[in-house]
N, C-alpha and C positions, 0 to 999 in steps of 0.2 A: 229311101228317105229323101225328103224332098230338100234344098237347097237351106229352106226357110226353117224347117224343121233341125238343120242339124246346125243352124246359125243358132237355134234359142236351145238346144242342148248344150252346144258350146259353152253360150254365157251362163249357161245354170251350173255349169262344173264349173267356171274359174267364180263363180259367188260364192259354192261351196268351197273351194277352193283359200278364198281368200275371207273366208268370214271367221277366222280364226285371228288374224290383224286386223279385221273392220271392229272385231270386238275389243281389241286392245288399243285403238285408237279408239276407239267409242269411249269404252273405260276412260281412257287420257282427258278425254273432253269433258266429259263428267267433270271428272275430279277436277281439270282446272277450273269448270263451273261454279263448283262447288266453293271452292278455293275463293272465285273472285267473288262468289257472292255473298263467303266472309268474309273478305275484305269490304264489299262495298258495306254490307250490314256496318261492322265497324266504324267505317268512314262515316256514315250517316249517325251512327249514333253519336261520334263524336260531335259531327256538323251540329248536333243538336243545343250543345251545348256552347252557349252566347259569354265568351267573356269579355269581364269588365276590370279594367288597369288602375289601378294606384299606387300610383307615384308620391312618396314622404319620406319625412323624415323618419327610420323607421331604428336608429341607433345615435347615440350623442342626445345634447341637454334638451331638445325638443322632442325624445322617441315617446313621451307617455304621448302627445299630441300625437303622433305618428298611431298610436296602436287606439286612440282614442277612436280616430277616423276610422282604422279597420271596424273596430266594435260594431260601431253605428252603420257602417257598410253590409257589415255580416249579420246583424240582426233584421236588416231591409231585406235578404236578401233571401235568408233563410226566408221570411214570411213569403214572400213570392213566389218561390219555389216549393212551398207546401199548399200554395193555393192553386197549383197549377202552373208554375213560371210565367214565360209570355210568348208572345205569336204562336198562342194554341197549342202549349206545355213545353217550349222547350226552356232548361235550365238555365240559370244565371250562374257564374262561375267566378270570383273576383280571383286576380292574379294582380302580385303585389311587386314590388321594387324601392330599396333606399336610393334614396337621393342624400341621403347623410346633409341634408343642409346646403348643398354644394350646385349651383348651376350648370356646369359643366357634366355631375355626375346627372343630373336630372334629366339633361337633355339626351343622353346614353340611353337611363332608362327608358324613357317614352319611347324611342327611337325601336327597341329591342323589344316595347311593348305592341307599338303599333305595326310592325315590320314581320317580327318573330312569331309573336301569339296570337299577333292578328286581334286583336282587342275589339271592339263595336266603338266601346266610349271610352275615354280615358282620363281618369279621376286624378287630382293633386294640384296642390300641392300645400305644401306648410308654408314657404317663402314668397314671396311677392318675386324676388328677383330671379328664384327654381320656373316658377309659374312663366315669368316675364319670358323665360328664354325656351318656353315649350310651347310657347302662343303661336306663333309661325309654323313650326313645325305640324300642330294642329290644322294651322288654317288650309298650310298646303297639301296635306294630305286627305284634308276633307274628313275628319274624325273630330267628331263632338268632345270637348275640352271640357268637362265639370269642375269648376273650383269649391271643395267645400270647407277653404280658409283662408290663403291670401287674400288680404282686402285691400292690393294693389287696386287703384281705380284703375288705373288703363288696360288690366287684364283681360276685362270683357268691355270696354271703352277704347279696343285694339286699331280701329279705322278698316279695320276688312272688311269686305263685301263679297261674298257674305262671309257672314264670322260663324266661327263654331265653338266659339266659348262662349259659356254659360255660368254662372254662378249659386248658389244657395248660401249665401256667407254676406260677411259685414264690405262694408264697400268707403276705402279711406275718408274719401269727399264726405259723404256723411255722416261718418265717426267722427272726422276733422271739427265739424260744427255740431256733436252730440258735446263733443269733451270741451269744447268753448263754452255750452249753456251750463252744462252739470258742474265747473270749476266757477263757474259765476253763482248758480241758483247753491251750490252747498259750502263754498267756501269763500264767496265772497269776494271774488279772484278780481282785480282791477287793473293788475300789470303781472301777464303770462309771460314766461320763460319755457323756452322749447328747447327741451337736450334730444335730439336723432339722432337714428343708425345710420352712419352714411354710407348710405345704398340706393338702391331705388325705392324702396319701399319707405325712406326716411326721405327722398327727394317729394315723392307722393304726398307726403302728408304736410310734408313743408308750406306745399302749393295750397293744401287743402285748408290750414291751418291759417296760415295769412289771410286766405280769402274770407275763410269765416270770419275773423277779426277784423275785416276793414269791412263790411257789412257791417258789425256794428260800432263804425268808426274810432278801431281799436287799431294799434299796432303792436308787435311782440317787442315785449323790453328786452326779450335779445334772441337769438338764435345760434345753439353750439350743436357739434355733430361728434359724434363719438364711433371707434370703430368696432364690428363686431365682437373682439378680441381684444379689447382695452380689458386692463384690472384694476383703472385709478384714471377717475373722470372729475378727482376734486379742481383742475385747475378748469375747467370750461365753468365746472358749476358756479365756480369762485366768481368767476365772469358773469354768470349772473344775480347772481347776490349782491355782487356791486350796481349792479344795474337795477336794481330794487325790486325785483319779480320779488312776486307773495305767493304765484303758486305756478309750479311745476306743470308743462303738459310733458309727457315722455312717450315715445314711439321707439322699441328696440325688442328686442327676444328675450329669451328667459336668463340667457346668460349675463350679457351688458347690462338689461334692467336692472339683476340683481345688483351688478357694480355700481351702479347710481344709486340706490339705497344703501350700500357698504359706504360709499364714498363721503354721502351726508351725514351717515355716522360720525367718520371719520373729523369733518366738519363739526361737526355738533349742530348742524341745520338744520331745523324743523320746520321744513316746508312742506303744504299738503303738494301730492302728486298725483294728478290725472293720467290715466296710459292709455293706449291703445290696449289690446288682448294678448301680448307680447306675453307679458307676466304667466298667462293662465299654461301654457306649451308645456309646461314640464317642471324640474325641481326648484320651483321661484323660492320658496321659504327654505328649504334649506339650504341654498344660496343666498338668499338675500340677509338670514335672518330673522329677529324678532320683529324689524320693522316690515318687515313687506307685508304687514296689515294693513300699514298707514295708507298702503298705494290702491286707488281706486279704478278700477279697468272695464271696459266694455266688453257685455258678452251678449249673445242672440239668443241666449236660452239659460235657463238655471229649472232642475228639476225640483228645486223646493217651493214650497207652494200650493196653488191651488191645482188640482191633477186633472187632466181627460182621458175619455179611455182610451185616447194615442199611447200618451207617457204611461198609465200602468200596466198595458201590455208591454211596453217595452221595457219599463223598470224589471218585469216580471222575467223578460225572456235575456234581459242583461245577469239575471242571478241567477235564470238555472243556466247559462252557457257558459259564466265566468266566474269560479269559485272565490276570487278577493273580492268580488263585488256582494255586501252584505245589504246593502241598502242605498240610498242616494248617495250619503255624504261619499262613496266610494267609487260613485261614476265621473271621473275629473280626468282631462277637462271636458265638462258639459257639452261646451258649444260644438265639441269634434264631434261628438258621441251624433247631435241632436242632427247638427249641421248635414253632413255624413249623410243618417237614416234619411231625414226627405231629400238631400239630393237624391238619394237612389232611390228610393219610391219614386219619383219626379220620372227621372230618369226612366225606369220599366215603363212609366207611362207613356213616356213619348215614344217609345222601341214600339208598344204595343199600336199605339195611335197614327204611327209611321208603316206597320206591316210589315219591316223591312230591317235588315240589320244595316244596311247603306248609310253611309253618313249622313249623306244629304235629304235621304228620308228621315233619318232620325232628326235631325236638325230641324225640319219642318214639323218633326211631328209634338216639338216641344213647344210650337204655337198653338198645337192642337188642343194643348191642355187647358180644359174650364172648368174643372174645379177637383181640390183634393182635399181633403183632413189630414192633417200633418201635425208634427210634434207641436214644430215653431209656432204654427199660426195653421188657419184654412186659408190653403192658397187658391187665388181665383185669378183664371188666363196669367201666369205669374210671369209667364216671356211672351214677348213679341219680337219684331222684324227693329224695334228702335229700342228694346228693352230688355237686357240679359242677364238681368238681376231680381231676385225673386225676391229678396229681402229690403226691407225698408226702415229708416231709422224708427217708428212705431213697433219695430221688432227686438230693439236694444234694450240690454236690462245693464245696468251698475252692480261690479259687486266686488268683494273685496279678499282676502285670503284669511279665515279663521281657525286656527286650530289647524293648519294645513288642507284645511275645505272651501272650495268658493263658492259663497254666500251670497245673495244680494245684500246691496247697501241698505241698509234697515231706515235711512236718514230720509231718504230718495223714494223712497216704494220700490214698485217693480221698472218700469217703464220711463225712459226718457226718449219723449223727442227731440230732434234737432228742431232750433227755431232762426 
């Protein structure tokens, strides 16, 4: 047998030889194949899923506002992910956090939202001041900031370059000068009295409030500030009722408004009162009272009225998802609900219009947007590169608390602009 011949005999007995452990390492291989390519299937189908963070108040006197937001979140959301989600079916997933009110806990939240779950966009807040102190945090980590209710101006009026907050919600500076014309055009208002939260969202309005008034060479007969947690605001009021105010502007939450309404009781004061949308957050009439009819507040939306087939889809998919909800009077507050819903319609669009779950795609891709049907209004190109506000005082409705419902003002119509 030749040299050659007994070389590939050789290696044919140690292959038989050894093909008893080539099989049980093969086997191994397999199986860890197998193994990772349930894992990665897994991985991937999780990737699939795009979450989106909301940050509110989601316990204490503003949680119905809190759960308002989710509603109008989770009905957007639902719809999108039954029409296919977005970048070509994958799902929308909202993942939520309280912020109980509190800046400090808000800023945790985001923190553990954008960090931990890794969010896309990140929704909230109820507070101008919760908001105020997540805007940085936002900016530097390059994740799109949605506000669908603080109407701090400087929220998305931040001075970053670029900024990644965005709004669908009321915006002070132009509330400031809606609640200046509406306490002139229904009450006849000649000398305004300003009771604030003093915070920043009550320094906000301060600036906004003044300004309107000397536009039209008006000054306030006076300015008092109240603190979140006051139960007795009769001595500031007092201070203005010496100073001859005939009618009330008031910027505070649901809890202090009420004590301003207790307090004038208390007084025996019957002055009208202008608000910001403080009132609407949660238990205003059972805190306030029989009067907190009296108090007149700005909102972006009210479902009574004339309908489109936006709102009775949505009314529709509000009743079969959430059994207390019977009918409008039972979707409160409105503005969360409506607010909410096209920011996140809004929102999918720019994810979709961006290709990309990356911030800074998304961010770009919310210029992309020309045109939508929405609850609020049809918005058309609604952000730009100097414009991160989607709503316009032509979006503001008056309305008041009836029977524990918020109604438009019947006096008023639907609609006021700032002038």
């Amino acid at each position: 047998m030749s040299a050659s011949v007994r070389s590939n005999a050789a290696s044919d007995t140690t292959a038989l030889s050894a093909s008893p452990r080539r099989r049980w390492l093969r086997a191994g291989v397999f199986a860890l194949a197998a193994a990772g390519m349930s894992f990665v299937s897994a991985s991937s189908y999780a990737a699939d899923t795009i979450k989106i963070g909301l940050v509110t108040a989601l316990s204490g006197q503003s949680a119905r506002a809190g759960e308002a937001l989710t509603r109008g979140m989770t009905i957007a959301i639902d719809e999108i992910n039954a029409s296919g989600g977005v970048l070509g079916g994958r799902k929308l997933e909202l993942v939520r956090r309280d912020d109980e009110g509190n800046p400090a806990k808000g800023v945790l939240a985001a923190r553990e939202l954008i960090y931990k779950d890794k969010v896309a966009v990140l929704f909230g807040g109820l507070d101008t001041p919760v908001s105020m102190a997540i805007v940085p945090i936002a900016n530097q980590e390059k994740v799109p900031f949605m506000g669908p209710w603080a109407a701090g101006t400087p929220i998305t009026r931040n001075g970053a370059n670029p900024n990644y907050v965005f709004r669908v919600s009321a915006v002070d500076e132009i509330v400031d000068s809606a609640m200046v014309t509406h306490a002139q055009e229904t009450f006849g208002a000649k000398k305004l009295g300003l009771i604030l939260v003093n915070n920043p969202w009550g320094e906000s309005n301060e600036k906004g409030i003044v300004a309107a008034l000397a536009a039209k060479g008006m000054k306030p007969a006076g300015v008092e500030k109240f603190e979140a947690n006051d139960v007795d605001v009769t001595p500031q009021l007092g201070r203005l009722k010496a100073a001859g105010a005939d009618t009330l502007l008031m910027v505070g939450n649901v809890g202090p408004s009420a004590q301003v309404v207790k307090s004038l009781d208390r007084m025996g004061w019957k002055v009208p009162i202008v608000s910001h949308w403080g009132p609407a957050g949660g238990r205003f009439t059972e805190l306030a009272g029989p009067n907190a009819k009296a108090v007149h507040f700005v909102q972006t939306y009210s479902f009574f009225g004339a309908t489109s087939p936006v709102s009775t889809r949505v009314v529709a998919a509000l009743r079969a998802k959430y059994s207390d909800i019977k009918g409008v009077d039972d979707i409160t507050p409105a503005v969360g609900v409506a607010n909410a819903y096209d920011a996140m319609r809004l929102t999918a669009l720019a994810i979709d219009k961006a290709g990309s779950t990356k911030g800074d795609a998304i961010r770009g891709g919310f210029y992309k947007i020309d045109r939508y049907e929405g609850l609020i209004k049809t918005y058309v190109k609604p952000f730009n590169d100097q414009q991160h506000d989607a709503l316009s005082a032509q979006d503001y409705v008056w309305a008041q608390f009836i029977d524990n419902r918020i109604v438009p003002v019947a006096a008023t119509g639907a609609k006021v602009a700032a002038k």
